[in-house]
MIFI-480919 format. One record per residue: residue number from 1; residue in one letter; chain; y, z, x negated of N, C-alpha, C, O in turn. Coordinates in Angstrom, 2 decimals. Atoms other than C-alpha are relative to their C-alpha. Layout:
r resi:NUM; resn:A; chain:A; n.yy:Y; n.zz:Z; n.xx:X; ca.yy:Y; ca.zz:Z; ca.xx:X; c.yy:Y; c.zz:Z; c.xx:X; o.yy:Y; o.zz:Z; o.xx:X
...
% end
This chain:
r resi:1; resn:X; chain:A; n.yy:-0.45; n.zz:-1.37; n.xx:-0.16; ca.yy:11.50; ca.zz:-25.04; ca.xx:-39.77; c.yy:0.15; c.zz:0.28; c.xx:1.50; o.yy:0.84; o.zz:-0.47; o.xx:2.19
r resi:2; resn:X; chain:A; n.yy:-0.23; n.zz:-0.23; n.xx:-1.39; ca.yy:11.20; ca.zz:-23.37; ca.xx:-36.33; c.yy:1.10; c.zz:0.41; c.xx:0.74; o.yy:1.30; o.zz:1.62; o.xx:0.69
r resi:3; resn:X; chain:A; n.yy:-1.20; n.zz:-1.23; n.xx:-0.39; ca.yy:14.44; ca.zz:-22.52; ca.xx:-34.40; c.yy:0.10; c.zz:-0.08; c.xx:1.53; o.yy:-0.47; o.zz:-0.94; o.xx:2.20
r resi:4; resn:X; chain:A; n.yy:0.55; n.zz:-0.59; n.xx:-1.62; ca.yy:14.65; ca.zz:-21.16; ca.xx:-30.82; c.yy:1.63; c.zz:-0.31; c.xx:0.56; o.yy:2.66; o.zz:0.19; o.xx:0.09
r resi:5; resn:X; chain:A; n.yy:-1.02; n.zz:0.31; n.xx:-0.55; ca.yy:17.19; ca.zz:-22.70; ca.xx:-28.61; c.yy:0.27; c.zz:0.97; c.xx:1.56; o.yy:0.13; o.zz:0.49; o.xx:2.68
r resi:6; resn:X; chain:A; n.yy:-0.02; n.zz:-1.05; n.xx:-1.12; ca.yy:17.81; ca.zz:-19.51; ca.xx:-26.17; c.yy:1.31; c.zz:-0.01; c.xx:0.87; o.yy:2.39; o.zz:-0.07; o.xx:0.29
r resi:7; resn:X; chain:A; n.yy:-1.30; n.zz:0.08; n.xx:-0.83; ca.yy:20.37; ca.zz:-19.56; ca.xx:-23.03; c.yy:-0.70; c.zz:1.66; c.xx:1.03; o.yy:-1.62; o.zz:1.83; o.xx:1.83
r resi:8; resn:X; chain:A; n.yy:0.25; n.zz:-1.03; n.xx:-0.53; ca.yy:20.36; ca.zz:-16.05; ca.xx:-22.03; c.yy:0.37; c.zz:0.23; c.xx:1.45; o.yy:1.14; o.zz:-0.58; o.xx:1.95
r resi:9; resn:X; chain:A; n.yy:-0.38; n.zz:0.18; n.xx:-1.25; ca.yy:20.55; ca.zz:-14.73; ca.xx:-18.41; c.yy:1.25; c.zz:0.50; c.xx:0.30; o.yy:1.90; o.zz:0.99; o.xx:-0.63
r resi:10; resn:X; chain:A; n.yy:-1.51; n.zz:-0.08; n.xx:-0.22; ca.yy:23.73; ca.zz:-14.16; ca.xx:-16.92; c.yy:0.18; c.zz:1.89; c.xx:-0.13; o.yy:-0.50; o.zz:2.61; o.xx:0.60
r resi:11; resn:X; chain:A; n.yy:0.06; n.zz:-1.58; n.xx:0.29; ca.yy:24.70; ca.zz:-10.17; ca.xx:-18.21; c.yy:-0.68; c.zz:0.30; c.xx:-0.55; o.yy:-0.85; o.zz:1.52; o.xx:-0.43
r resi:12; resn:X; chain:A; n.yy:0.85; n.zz:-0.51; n.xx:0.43; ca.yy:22.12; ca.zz:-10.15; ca.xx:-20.33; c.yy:0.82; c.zz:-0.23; c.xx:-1.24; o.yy:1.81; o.zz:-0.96; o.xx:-1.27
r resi:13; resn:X; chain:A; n.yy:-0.20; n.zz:0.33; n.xx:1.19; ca.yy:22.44; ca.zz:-9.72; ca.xx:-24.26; c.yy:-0.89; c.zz:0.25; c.xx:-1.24; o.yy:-1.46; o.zz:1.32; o.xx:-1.08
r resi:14; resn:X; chain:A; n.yy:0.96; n.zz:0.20; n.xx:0.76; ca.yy:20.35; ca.zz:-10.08; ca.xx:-27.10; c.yy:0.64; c.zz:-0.72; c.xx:-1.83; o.yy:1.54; o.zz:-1.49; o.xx:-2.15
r resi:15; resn:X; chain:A; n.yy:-0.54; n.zz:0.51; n.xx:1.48; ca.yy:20.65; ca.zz:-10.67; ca.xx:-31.06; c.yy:-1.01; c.zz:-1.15; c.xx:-0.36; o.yy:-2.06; o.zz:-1.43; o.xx:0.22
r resi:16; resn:X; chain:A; n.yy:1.43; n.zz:0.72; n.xx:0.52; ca.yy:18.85; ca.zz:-13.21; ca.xx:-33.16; c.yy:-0.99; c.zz:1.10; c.xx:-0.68; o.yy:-2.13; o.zz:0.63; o.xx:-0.66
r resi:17; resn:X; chain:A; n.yy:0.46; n.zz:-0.45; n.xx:0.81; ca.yy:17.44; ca.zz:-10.41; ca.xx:-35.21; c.yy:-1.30; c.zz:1.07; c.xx:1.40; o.yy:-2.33; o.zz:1.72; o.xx:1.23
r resi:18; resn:X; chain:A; n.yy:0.93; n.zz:-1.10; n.xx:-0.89; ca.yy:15.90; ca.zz:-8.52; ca.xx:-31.87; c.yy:-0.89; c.zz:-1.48; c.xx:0.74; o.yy:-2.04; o.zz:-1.21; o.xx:1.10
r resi:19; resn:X; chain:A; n.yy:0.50; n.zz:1.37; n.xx:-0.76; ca.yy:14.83; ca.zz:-12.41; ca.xx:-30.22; c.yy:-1.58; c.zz:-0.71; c.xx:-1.74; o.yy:-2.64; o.zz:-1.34; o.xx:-1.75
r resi:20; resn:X; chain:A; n.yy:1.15; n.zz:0.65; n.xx:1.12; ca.yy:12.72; ca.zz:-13.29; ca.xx:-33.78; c.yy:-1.10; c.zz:1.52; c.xx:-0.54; o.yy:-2.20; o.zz:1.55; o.xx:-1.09
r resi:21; resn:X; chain:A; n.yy:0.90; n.zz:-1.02; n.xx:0.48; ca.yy:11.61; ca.zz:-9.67; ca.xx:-34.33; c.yy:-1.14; c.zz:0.19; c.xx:1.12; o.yy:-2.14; o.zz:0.84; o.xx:0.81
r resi:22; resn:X; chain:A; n.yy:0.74; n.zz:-0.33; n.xx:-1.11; ca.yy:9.88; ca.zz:-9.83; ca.xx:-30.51; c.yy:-1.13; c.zz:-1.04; c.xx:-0.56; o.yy:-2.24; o.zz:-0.58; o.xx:-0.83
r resi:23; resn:X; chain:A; n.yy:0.46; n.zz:1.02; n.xx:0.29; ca.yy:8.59; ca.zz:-13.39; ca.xx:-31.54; c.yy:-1.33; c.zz:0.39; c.xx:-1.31; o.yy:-2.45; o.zz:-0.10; o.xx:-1.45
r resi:24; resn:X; chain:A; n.yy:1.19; n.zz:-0.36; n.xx:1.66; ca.yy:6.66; ca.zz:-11.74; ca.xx:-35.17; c.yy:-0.90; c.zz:1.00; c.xx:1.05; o.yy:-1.95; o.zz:1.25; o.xx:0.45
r resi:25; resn:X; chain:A; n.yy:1.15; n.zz:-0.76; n.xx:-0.35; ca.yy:4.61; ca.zz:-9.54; ca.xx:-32.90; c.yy:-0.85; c.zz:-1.07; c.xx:1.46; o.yy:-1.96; o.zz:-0.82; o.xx:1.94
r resi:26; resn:X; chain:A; n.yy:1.27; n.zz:0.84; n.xx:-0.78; ca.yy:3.15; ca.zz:-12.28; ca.xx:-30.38; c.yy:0.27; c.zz:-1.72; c.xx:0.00; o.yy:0.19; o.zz:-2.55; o.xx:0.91
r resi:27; resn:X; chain:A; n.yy:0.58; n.zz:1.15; n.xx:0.52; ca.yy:3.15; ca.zz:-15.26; ca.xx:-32.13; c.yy:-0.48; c.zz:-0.58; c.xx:-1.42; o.yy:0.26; o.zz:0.01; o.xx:-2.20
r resi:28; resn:X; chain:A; n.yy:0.63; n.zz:0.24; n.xx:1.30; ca.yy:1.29; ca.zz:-16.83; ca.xx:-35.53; c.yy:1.33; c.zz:-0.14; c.xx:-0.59; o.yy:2.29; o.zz:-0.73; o.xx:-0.08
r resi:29; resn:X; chain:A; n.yy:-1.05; n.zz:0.19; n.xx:0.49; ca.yy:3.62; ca.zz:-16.32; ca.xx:-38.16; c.yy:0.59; c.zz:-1.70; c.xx:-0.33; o.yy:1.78; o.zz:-1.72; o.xx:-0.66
r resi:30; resn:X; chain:A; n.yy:-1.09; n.zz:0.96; n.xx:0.26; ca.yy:4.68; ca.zz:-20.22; ca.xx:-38.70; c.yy:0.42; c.zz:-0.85; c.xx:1.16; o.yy:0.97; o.zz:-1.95; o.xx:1.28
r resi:31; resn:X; chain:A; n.yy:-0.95; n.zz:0.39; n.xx:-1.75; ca.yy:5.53; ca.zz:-20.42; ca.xx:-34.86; c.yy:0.98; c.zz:0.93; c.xx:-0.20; o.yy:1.62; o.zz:0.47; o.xx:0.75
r resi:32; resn:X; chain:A; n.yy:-0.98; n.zz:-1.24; n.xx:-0.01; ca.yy:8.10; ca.zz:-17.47; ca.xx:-35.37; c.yy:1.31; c.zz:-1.28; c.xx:-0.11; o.yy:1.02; o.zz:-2.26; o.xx:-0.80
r resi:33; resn:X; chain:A; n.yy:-0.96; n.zz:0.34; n.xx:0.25; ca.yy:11.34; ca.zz:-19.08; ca.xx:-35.27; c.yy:0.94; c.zz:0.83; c.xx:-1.62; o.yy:0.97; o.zz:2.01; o.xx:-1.97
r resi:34; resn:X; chain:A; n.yy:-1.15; n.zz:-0.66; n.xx:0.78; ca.yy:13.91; ca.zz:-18.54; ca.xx:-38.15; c.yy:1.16; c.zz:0.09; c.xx:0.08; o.yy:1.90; o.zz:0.95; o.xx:-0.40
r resi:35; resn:X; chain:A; n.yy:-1.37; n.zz:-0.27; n.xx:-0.84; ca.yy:16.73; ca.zz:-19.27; ca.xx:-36.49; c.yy:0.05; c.zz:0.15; c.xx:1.66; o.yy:-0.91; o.zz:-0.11; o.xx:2.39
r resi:36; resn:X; chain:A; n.yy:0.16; n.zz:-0.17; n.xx:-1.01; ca.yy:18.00; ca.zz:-18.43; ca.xx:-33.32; c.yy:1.47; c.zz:-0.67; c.xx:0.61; o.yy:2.54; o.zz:-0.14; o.xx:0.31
r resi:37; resn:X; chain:A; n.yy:-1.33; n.zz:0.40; n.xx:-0.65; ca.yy:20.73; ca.zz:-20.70; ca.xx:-31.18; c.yy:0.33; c.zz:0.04; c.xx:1.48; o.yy:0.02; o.zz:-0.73; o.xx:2.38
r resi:38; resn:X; chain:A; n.yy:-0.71; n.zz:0.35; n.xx:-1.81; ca.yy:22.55; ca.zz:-19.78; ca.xx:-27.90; c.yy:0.54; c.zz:-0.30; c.xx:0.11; o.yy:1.62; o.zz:-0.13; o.xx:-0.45
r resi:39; resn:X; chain:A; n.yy:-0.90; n.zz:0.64; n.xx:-0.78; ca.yy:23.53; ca.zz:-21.96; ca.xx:-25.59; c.yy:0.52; c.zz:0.36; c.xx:1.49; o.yy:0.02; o.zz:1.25; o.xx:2.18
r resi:40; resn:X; chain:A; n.yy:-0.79; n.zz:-0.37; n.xx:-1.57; ca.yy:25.59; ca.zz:-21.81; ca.xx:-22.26; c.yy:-0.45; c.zz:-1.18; c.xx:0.77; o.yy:-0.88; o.zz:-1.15; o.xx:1.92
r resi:41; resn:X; chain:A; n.yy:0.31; n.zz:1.14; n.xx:-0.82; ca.yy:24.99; ca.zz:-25.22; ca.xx:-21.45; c.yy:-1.02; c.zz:-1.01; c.xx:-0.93; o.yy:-0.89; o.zz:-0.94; o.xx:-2.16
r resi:42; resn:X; chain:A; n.yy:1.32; n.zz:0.49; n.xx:0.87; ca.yy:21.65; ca.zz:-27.64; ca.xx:-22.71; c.yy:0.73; c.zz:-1.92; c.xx:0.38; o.yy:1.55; o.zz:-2.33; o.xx:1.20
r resi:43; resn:X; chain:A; n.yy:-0.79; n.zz:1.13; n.xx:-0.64; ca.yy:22.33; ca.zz:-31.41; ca.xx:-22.79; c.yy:-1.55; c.zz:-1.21; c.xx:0.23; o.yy:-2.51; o.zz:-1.66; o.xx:-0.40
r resi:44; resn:X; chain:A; n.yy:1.31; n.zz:0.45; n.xx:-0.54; ca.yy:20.28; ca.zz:-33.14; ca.xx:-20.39; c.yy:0.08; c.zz:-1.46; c.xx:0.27; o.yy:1.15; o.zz:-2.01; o.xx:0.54
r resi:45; resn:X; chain:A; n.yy:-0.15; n.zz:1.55; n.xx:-0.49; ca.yy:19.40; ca.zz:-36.75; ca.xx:-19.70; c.yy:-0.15; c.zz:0.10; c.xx:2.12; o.yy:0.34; o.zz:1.13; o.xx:2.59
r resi:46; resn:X; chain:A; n.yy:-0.02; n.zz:-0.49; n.xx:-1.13; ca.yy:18.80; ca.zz:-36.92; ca.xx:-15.70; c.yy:-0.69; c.zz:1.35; c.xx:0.35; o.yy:-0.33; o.zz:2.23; o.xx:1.13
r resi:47; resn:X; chain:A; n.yy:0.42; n.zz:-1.45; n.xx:-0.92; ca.yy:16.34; ca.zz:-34.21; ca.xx:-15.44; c.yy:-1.32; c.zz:0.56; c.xx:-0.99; o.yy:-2.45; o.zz:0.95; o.xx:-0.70
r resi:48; resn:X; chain:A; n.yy:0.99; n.zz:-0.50; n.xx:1.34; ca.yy:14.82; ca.zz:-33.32; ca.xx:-19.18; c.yy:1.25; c.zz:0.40; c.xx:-0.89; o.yy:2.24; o.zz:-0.33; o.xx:-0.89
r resi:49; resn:X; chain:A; n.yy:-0.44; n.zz:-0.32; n.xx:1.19; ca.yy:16.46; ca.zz:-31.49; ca.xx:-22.00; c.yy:0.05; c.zz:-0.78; c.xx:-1.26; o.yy:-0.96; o.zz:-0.66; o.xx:-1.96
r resi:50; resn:X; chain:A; n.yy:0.01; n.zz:1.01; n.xx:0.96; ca.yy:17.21; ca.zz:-33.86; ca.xx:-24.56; c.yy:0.19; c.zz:0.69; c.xx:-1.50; o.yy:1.23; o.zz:0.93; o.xx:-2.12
r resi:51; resn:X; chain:A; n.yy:0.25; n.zz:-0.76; n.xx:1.37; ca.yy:15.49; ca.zz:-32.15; ca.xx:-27.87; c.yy:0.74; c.zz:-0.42; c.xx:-0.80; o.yy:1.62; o.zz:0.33; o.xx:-1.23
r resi:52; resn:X; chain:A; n.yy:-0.23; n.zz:0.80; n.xx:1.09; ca.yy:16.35; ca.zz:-34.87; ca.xx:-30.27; c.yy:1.87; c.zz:0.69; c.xx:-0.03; o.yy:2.28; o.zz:1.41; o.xx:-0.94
r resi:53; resn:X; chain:A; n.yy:-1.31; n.zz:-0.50; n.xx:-0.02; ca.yy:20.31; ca.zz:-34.09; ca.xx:-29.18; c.yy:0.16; c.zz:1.57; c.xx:-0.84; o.yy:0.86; o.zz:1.73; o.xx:-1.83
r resi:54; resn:X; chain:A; n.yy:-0.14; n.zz:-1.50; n.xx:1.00; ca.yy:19.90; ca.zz:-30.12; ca.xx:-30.44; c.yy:-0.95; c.zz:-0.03; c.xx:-1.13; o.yy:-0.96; o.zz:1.01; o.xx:-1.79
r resi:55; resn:X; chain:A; n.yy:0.52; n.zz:-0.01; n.xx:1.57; ca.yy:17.63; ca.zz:-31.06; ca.xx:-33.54; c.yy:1.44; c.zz:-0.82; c.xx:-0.97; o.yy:1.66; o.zz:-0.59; o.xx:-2.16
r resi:56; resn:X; chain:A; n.yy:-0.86; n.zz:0.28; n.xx:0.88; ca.yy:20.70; ca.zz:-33.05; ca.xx:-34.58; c.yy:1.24; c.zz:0.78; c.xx:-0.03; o.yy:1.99; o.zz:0.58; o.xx:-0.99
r resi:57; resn:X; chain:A; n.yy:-1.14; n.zz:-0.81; n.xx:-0.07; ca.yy:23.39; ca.zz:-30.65; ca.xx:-33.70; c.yy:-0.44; c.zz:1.10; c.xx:-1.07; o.yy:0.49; o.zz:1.46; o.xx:-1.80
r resi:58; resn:X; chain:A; n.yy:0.42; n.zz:-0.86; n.xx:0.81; ca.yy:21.16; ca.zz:-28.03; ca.xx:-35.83; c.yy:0.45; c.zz:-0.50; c.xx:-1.18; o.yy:1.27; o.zz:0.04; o.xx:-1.92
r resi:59; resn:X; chain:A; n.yy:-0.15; n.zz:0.09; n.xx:1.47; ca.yy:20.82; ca.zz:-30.43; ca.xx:-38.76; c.yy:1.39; c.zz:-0.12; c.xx:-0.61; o.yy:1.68; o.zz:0.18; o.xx:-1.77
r resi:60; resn:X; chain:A; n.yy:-1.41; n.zz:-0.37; n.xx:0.70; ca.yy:24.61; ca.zz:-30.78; ca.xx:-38.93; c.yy:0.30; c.zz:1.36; c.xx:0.08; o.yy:0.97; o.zz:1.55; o.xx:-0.94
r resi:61; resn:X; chain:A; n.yy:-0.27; n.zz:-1.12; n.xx:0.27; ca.yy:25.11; ca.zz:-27.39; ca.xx:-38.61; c.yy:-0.78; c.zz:0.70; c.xx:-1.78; o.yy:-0.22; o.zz:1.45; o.xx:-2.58
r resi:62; resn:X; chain:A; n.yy:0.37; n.zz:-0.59; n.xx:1.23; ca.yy:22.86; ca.zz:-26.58; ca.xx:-41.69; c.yy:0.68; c.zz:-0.96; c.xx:-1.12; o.yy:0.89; o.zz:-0.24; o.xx:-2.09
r resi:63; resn:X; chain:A; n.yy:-0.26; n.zz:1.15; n.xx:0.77; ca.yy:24.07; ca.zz:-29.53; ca.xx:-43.75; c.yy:1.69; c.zz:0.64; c.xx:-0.31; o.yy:2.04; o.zz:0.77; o.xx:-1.48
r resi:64; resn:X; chain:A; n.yy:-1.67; n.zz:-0.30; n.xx:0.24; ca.yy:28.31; ca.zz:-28.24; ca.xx:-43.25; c.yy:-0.57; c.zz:1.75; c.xx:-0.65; o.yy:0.07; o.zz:2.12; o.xx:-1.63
r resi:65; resn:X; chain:A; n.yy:0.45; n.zz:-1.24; n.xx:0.77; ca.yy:26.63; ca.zz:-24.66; ca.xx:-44.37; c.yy:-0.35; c.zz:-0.75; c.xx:-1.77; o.yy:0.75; o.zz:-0.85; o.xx:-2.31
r resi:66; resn:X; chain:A; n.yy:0.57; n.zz:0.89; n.xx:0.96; ca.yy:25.24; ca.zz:-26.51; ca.xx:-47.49; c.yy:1.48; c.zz:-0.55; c.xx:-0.99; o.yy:1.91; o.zz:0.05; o.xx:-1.97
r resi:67; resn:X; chain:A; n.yy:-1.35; n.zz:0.27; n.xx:0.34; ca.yy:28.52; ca.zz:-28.34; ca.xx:-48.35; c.yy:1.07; c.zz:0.69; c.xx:-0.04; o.yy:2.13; o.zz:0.17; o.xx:-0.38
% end
């Protein structure tokens, strides 16, 4: 399932519903994200974004939804 890990710019604001509706007009629908998560801060190893860290913060987040 695709979900979009967005850290918006400073004063800026944005919904998930306006960030996935931009996404359905320029990309193939099963790149579209379905969810949308902002962050303030990303968690990095020295000097890469460490994916694996926010694929597991997601899957507990859907999993305590679930339960």
């Amino acid at each position: 399932m695709p979900a979009a890990f967005i850290e918006l710019a400073r004063g800026k604001q944005s919904s998930e519903e306006e960030l996935i509706a931009h996404c359905r007009g320029k990309l193939a629908s099963f790149k579209v994200p379905r969810m949308v998560r902002f962050v303030s801060e990303w968690p990095m190893s020295t000097s890469k974004i460490q994916k694996f860290r926010l694929q597991k913060q997601l899957i507990a987040e859907m999993e305590q939804g679930q339960g």
